[in-house]
C-alpha positions as CSV (number, residue, x, y, z in Angstrom):
1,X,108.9,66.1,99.4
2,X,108.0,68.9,96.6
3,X,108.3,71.3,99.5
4,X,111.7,70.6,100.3
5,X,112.3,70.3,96.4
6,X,110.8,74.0,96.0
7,X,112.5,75.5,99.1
8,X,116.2,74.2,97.7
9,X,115.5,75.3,94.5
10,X,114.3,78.6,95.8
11,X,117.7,78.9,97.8
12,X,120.0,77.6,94.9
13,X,118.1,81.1,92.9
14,X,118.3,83.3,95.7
15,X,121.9,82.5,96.2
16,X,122.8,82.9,92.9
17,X,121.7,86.3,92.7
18,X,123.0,87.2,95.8
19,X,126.5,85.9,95.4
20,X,128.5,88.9,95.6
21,X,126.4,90.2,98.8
22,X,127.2,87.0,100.8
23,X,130.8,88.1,99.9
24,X,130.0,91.4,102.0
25,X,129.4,90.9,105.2
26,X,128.2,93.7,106.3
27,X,125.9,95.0,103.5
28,X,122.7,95.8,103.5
29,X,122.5,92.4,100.4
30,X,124.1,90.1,102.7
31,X,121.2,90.6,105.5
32,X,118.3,90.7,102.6
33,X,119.6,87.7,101.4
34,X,118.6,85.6,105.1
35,X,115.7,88.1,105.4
36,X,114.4,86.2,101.7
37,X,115.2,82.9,102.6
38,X,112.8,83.4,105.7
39,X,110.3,84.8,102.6
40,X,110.6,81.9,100.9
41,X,110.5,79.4,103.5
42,X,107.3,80.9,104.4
43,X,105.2,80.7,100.7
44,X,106.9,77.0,100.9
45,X,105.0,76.3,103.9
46,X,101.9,78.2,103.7
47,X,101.2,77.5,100.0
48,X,98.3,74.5,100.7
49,X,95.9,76.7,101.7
50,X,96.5,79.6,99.6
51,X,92.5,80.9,98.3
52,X,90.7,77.8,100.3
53,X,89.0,80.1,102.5
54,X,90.0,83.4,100.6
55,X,87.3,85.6,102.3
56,X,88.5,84.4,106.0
57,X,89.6,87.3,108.0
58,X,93.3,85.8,108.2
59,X,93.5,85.3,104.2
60,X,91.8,88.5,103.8
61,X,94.8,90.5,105.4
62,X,97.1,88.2,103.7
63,X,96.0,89.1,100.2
64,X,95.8,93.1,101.4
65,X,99.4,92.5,102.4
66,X,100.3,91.1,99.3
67,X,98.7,94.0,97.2
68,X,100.5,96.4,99.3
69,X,103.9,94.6,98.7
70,X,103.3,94.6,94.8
71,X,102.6,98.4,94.9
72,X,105.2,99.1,97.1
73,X,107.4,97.1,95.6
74,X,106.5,98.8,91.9
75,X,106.3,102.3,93.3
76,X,109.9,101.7,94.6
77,X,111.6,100.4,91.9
78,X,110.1,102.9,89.5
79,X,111.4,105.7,91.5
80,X,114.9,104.4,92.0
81,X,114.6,103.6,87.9
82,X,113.3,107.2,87.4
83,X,114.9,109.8,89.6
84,X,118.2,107.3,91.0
85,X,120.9,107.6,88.1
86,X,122.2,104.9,88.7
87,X,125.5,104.5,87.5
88,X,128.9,102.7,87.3
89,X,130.5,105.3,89.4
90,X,128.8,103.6,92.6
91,X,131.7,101.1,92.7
92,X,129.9,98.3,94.9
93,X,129.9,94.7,93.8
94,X,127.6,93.7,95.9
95,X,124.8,96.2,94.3
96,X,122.8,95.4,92.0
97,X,122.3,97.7,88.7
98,X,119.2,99.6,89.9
99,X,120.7,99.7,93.6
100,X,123.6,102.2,91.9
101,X,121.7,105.2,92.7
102,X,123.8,107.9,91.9
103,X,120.9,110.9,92.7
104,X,118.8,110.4,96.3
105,X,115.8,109.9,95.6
106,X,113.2,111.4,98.2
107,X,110.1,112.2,96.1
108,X,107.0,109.8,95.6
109,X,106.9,107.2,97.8
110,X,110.5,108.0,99.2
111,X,108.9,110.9,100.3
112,X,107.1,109.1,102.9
113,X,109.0,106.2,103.5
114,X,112.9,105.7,103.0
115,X,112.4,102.0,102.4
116,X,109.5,101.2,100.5
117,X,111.2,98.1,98.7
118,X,112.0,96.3,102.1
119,X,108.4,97.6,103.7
120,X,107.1,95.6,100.8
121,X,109.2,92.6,101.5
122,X,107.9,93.1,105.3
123,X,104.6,93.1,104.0
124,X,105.2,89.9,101.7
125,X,106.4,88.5,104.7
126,X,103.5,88.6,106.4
127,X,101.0,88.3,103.8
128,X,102.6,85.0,103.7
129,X,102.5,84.3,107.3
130,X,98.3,85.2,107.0
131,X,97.7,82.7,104.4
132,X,98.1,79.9,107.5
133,X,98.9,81.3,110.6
134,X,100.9,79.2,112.9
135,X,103.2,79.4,116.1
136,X,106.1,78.5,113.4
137,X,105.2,81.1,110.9
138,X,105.1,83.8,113.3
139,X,109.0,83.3,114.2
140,X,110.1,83.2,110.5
141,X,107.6,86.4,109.5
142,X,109.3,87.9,112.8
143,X,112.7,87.2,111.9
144,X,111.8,87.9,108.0
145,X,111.3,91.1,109.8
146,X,114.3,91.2,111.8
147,X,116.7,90.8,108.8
148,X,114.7,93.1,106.9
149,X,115.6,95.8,109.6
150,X,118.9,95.1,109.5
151,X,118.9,95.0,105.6
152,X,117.5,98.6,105.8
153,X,120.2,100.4,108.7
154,X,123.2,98.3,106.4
155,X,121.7,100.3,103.6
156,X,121.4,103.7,106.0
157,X,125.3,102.9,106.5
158,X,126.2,102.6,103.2
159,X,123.4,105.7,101.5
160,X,125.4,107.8,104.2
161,X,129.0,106.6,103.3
162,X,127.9,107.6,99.6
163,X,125.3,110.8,100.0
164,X,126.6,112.1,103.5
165,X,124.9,114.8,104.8
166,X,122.0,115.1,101.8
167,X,121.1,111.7,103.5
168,X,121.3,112.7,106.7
169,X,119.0,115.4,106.3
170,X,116.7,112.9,104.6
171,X,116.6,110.2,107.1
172,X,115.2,113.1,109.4
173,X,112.5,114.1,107.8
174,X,111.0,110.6,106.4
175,X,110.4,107.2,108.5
176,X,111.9,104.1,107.6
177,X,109.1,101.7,107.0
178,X,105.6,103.3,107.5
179,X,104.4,107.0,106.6
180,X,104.9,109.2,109.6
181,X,105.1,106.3,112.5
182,X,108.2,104.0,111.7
């Protein structure tokens, strides 16, 4: 019963904050938004055993995952907060404030990856999943995954549709989730 009780909480939250991107269809919020339920339906399900057996080889790679999807996530956000500019002149509802990049940013760990914030959600995912794997977990991690990789090409769409060619010419030179493979 407190699981259900988290989980709708949890989805009251995320829905909140992602109000305006449910509104938009087709951006890249819209698809993070499933691709976090699937997150949190995960740590809901998976949170009994968290640390029982913390040196297991399963929980092991779940809490090297997890550290990966703090840094990644701090690395990333620090960038876009750094080097981004964002800016009210990005018109887009649907972004939040630190989302309204105005500069591309492609140094740090954009300079390796263009998606370090959703590779860190991938990897969250999964840590997750690694805490108790099951049949079940696997199919939300993979389609925590799946929405994730949407999430990121909706926000190719939308970083060309603002940066145009600059972005092109980054996408080319960097991979999407993992340095120099994907």
């Amino acid at each position: 019963m407190n699981e259900i009780l988290a989980f709708l909480a949890g989805t009251a939250l995320l829905t909140w904050f992602s109000r305006k991107a449910l509104r938009a269809a087709k951006s890249h919020g819209f698809y993070r938004y499933f691709a976090w339920e699937a997150i949190l339906l995960l740590l809901v399900l998976n949170h009994g055993p968290w640390g029982e057996d913390a040196t297991s080889p399963h929980q092991t790679v779940s809490w090297v995952l997890m550290l990966l999807s703090i840094l990644l996530a701090l690395l990333g956000l620090f960038g876009l907060r750094r080097q981004g500019k964002a800016g009210q002149q990005r018109d887009d509802p649907a972004l939040y404030g630190f989302e309204r990049t105005t500069a591309l940013v492609s140094s740090g760990v954009f300079k390796y990856i263009r998606h370090p914030m959703y590779t860190s959600l991938i990897a969250l995912a999964w840590g997750a999943y690694f805490q108790n794997p099951t049949l079940l977990g696997s199919f939300i991690a993979t389609l925590a995954t799946y929405f994730l990789l949407l999430t990121a090409k909706a926000d190719e769409r939308e970083c060309l549709q603002y940066f145009g060619d600059q972005y092109a010419s980054y996408k080319e030179r960097t991979r999407m989730f993992i340095p120099y493979i994907l």
